[in-house]
One Martini backbone bead per residue (centre of mass of N, CA, C, O) as a GRO file, in nm:
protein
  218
    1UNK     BB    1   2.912 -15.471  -4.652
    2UNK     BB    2   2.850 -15.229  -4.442
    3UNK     BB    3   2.995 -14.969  -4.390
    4UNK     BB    4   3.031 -14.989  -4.059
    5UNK     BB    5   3.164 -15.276  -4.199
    6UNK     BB    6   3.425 -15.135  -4.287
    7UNK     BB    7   3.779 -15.192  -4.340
    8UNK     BB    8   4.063 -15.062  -4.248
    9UNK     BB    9   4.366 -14.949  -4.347
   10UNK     BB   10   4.680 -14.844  -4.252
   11UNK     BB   11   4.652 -14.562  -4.371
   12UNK     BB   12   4.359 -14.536  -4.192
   13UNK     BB   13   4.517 -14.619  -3.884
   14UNK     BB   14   4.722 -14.374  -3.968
   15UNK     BB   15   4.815 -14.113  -3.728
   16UNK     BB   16   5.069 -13.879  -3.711
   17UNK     BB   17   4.890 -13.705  -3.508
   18UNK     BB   18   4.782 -13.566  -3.209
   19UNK     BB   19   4.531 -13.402  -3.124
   20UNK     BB   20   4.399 -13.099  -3.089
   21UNK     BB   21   4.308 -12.836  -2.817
   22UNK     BB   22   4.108 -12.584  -2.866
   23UNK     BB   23   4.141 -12.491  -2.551
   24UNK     BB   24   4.440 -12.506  -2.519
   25UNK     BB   25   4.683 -12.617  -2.726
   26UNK     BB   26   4.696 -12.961  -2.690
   27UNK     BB   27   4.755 -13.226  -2.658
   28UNK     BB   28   4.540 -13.517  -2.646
   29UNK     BB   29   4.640 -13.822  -2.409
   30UNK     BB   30   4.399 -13.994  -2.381
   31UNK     BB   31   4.127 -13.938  -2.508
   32UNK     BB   32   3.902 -14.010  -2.740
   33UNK     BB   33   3.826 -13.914  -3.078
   34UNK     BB   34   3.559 -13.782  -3.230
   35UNK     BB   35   3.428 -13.798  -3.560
   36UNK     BB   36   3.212 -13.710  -3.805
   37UNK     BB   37   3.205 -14.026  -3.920
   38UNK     BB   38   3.270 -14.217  -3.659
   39UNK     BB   39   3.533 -14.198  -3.582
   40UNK     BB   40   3.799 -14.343  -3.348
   41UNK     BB   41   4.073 -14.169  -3.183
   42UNK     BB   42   4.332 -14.308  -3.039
   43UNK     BB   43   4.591 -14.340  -2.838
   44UNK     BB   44   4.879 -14.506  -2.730
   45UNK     BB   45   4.918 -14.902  -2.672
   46UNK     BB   46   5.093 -15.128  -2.490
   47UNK     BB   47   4.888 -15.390  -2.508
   48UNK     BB   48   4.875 -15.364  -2.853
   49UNK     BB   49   5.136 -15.220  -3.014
   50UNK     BB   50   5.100 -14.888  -2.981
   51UNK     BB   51   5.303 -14.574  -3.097
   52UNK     BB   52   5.005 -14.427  -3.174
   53UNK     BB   53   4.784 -14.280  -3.330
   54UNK     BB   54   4.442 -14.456  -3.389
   55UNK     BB   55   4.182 -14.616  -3.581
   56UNK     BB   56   3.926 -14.777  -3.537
   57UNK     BB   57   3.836 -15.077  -3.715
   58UNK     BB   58   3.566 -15.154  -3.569
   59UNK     BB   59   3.287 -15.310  -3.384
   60UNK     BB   60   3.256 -15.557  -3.524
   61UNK     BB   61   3.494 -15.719  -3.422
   62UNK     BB   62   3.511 -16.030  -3.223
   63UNK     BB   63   3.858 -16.019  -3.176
   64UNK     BB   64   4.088 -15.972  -3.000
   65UNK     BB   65   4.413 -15.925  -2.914
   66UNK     BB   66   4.761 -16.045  -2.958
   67UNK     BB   67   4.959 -15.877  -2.805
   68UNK     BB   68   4.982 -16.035  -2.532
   69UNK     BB   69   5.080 -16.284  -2.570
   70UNK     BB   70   5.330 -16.215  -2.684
   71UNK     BB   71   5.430 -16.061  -2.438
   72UNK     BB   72   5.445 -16.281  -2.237
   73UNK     BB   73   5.691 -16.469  -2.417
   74UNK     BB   74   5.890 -16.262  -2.408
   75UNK     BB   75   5.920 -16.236  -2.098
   76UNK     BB   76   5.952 -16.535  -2.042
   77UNK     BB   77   6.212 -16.566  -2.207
   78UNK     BB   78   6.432 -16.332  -2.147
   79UNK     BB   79   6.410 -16.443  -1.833
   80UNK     BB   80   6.554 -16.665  -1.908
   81UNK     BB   81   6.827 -16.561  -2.062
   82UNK     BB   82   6.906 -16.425  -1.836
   83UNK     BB   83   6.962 -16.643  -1.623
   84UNK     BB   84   7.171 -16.816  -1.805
   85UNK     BB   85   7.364 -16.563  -1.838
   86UNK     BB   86   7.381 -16.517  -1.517
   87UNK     BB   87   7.426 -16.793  -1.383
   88UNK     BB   88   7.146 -16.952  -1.253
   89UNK     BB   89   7.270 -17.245  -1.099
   90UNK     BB   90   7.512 -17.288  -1.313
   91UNK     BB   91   7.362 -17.232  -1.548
   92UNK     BB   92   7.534 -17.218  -1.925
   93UNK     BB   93   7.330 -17.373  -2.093
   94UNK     BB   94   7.068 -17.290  -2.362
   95UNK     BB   95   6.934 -17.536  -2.437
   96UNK     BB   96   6.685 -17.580  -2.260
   97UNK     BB   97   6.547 -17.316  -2.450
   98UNK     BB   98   6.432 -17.467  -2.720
   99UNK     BB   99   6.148 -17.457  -2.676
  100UNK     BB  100   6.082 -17.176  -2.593
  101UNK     BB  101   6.201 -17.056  -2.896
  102UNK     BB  102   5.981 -17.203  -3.055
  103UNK     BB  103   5.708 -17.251  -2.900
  104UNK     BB  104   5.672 -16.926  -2.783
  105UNK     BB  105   5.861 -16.706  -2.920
  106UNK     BB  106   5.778 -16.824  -3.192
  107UNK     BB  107   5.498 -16.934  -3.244
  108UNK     BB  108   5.339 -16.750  -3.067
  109UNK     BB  109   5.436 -16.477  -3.210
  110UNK     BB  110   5.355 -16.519  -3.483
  111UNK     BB  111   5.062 -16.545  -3.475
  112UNK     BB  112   5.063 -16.276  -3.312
  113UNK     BB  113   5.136 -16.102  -3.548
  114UNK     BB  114   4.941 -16.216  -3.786
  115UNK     BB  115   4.701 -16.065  -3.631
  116UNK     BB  116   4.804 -15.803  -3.604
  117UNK     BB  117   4.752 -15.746  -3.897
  118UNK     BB  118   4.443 -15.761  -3.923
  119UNK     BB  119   4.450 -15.553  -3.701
  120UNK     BB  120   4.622 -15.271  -3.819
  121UNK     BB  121   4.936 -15.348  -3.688
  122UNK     BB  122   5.248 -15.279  -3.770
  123UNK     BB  123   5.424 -15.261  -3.542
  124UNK     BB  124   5.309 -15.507  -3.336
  125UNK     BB  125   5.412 -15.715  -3.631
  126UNK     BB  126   5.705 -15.623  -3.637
  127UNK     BB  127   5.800 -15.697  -3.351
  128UNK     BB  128   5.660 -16.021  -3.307
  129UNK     BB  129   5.819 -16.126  -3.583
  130UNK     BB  130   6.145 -16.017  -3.509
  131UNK     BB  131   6.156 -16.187  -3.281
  132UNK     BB  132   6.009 -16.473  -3.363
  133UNK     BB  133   6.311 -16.502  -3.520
  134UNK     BB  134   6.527 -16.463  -3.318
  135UNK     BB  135   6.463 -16.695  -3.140
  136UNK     BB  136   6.461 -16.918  -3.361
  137UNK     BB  137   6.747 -16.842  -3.448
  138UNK     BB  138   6.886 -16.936  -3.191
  139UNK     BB  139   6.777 -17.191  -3.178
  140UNK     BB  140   6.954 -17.289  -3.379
  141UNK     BB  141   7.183 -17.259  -3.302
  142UNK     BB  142   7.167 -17.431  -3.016
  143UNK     BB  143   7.037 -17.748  -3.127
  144UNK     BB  144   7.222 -17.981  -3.249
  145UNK     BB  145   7.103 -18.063  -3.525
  146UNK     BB  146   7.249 -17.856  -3.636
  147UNK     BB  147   7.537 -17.795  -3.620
  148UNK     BB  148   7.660 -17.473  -3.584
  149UNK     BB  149   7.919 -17.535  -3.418
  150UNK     BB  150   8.047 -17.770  -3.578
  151UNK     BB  151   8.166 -17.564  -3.821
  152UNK     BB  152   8.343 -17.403  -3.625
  153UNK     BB  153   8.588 -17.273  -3.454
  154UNK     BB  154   8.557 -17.105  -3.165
  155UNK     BB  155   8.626 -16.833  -3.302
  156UNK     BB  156   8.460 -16.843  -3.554
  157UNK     BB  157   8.209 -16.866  -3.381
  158UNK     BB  158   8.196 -16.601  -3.208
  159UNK     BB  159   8.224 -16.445  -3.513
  160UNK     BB  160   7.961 -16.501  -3.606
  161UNK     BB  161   7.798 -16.459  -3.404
  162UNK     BB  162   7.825 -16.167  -3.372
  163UNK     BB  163   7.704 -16.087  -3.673
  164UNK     BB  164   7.426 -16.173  -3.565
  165UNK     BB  165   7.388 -15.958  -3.390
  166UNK     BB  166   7.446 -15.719  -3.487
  167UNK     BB  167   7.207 -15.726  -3.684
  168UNK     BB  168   6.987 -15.706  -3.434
  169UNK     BB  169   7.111 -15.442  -3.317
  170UNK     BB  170   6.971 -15.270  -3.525
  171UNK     BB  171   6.668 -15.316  -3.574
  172UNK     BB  172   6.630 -15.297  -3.253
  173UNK     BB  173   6.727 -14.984  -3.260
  174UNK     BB  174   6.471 -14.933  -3.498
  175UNK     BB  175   6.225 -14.996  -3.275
  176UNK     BB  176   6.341 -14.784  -3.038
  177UNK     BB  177   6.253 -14.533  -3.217
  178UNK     BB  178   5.948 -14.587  -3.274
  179UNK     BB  179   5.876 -14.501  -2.958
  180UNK     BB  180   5.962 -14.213  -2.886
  181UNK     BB  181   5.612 -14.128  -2.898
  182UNK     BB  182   5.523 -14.334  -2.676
  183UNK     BB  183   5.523 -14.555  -2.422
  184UNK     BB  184   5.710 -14.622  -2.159
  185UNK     BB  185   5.683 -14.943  -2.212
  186UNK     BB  186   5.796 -14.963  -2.459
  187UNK     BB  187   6.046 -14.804  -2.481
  188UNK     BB  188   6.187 -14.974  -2.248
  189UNK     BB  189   6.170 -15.237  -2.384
  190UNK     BB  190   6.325 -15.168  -2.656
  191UNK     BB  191   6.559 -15.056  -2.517
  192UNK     BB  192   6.608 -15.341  -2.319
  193UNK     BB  193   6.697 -15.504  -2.609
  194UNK     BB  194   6.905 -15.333  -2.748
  195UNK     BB  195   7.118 -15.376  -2.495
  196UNK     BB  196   7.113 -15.659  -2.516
  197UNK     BB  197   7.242 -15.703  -2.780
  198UNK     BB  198   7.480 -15.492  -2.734
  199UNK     BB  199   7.629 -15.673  -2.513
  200UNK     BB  200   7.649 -15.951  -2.665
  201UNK     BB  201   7.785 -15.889  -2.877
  202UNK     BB  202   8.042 -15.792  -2.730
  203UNK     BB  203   8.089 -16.060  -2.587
  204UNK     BB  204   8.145 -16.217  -2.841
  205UNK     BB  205   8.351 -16.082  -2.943
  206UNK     BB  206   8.496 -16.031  -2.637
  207UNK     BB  207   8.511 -16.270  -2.422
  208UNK     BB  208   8.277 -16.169  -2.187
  209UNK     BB  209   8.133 -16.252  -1.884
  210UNK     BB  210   8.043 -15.939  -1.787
  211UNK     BB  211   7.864 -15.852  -2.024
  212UNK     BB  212   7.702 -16.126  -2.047
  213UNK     BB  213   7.563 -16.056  -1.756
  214UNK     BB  214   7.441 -15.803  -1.812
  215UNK     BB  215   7.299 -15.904  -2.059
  216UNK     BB  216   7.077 -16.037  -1.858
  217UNK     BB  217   7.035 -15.792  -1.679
  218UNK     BB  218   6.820 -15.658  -1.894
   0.00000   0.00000   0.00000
């Protein structure tokens, strides 16, 4: 492997801040900084999802990255758990959701995880493997086979399933704070799913139907 086609390690792919302009005596935004030694220090991107300034890994990488495909499967999967949630069209069993739970933002999310990994993405990996844990751990709750719910009587198990969430709700609000200065869509994203799992803790431990659709409406 020549020189320019060394791979960057997370080490060299992370840079602590973002570039001083020497005209002006600011943070450079936007464009991306050209180094002596031919490295490119690129700003932080949603679609990528860094949440800082980052080394580009080599141009000669012929592969994309995964971070849409995740983010997409993401947004389609919340999209959906809002709706069962705010009980639209009456539906208000979510078991309907189990193959996009497994399937979507699941192994979906996992592939795109651990490519984020190859691509020395640290944020983006372990957003969208920890997301992938959650959702698939939802799924193994409400599946039938799994038979979570028949284990516990409902008072126990509402108090059980709040504590599973409560421990997602720390994680989530764990990954809100990573984006503090990152783009404003990352920021938003983290912020309304640990709100939303916020709610929903909130709702399984206190039985309120109330604050259940409210974090829907995340």
């Amino acid at each position: 492997m020549t020189d320019h086609q060394e791979q960057l390690s997370n080490t060299d792919t992370a840079v602590g801040a973002p570039p001083v302009s020497e005209e002006k005596g600011s943070p450079v935004s936007d464009d991306p900084v050209y180094e002596d030694d031919g490295s490119v220090i690129l700003p932080p991107r949603t679609g990528l999802l860094r949440t800082s300034w980052y080394k580009r890994t080599g141009s000669w990488r012929p592969f994309p990255a995964s971070c849409s495909a995740g983010l997409a499967v993401l947004a389609t999967t919340l999209f959906l758990i809002g709706l069962v949630f705010c009980r639209a069209h009456s539906v208000k069993n979510p078991v309907v959701l189990t193959g996009t739970l497994f399937f979507a933002s699941g192994l979906i999310q996992i592939i795109a995880g651990i490519w984020a990994i190859v691509d020395n993405n640290l944020f983006g990996s372990t957003l969208l493997l920890s997301y992938a844990a959650y959702f698939m751990t939802y799924g193994a709750i409400i599946s039938k086979p799994f038979e979570v719910d028949g284990s516990y009587t409902q008072d126990a198990y509402d108090d059980a399933l709040g504590l599973v969430y409560a421990a997602w709700t720390v994680l989530d609000f764990c990954l809100w704070t990573a984006t503090f200065k990152s783009t404003v869509p990352l920021f938003l994203l983290t912020f309304f799913k640990w709100f939303y799992m916020l709610l929903y803790t909130i709702a399984v431990f206190g039985g309120h139907t109330g604050v259940e659709t409210a974090a829907g409406c995340c």
